[in-house]
Steps between C-alpha positions, in 0.01 A plus 500: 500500500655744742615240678718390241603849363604562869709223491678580217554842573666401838715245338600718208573826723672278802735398230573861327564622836749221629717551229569837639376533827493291823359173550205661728360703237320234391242587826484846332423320154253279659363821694475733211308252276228406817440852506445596172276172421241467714441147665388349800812462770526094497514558072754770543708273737449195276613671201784659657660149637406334170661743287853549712493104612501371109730776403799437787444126474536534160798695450664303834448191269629655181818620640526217705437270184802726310770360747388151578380591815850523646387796800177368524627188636761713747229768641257219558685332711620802669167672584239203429734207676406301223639413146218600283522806233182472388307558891765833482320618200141453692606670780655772309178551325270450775756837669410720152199353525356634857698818476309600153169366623534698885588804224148473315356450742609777698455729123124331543431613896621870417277542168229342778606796755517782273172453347335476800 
């Protein structure tokens, strides 16, 4: 259940804070909720990638979906050499993805250390 809770928290925060913050902040999301719920560091990881991956691959797709993928199409061939929108939207979820779940589990390693 904390699993789950933890996800959601890191999703829900990650977004509140990019709508006024930097991109990055979602580490600090993803480190804040690892430390406050306590969880071993492979869950904390895990829930940090699941949570950030689903919720930039998701919005990538929704805004991408709003214009007919028009830039999709252009910045995957510019950075992927490769006309295909949809592997842009994996890769820019797998990028939230490891940067929230290095976050919790980082938030998870210093809850470890301080309660030594």
């Amino acid at each position: 259940m904390k699993f789950f809770i933890s996800i959601l928290l890191i999703a829900l925060l990650s977004f509140a804070a990019c709508l006024f913050l930097p991109w990055w902040f979602i580490a600090i999301s993803g480190f804040v909720v690892a430390f406050a719920i306590p969880q071993k560091a492979g869950l904390s990881f895990l829930a940090g990638f699941i949570a950030l991956f689903f919720l930039w691959a998701g919005l990538s797709f929704w805004m991408s979906a709003a214009n007919d993928n028009i830039l999709a199409h252009k910045i995957s061939i510019l950075f992927l050499k490769a006309d295909n929108p949809f592997l842009l939207i994996a890769v820019a979820g797998l990028i939230g993805g490891l940067v929230a779940g290095l976050g919790s589990l980082s938030g998870r390693l210093a809850r470890k250390l301080i309660n030594r």
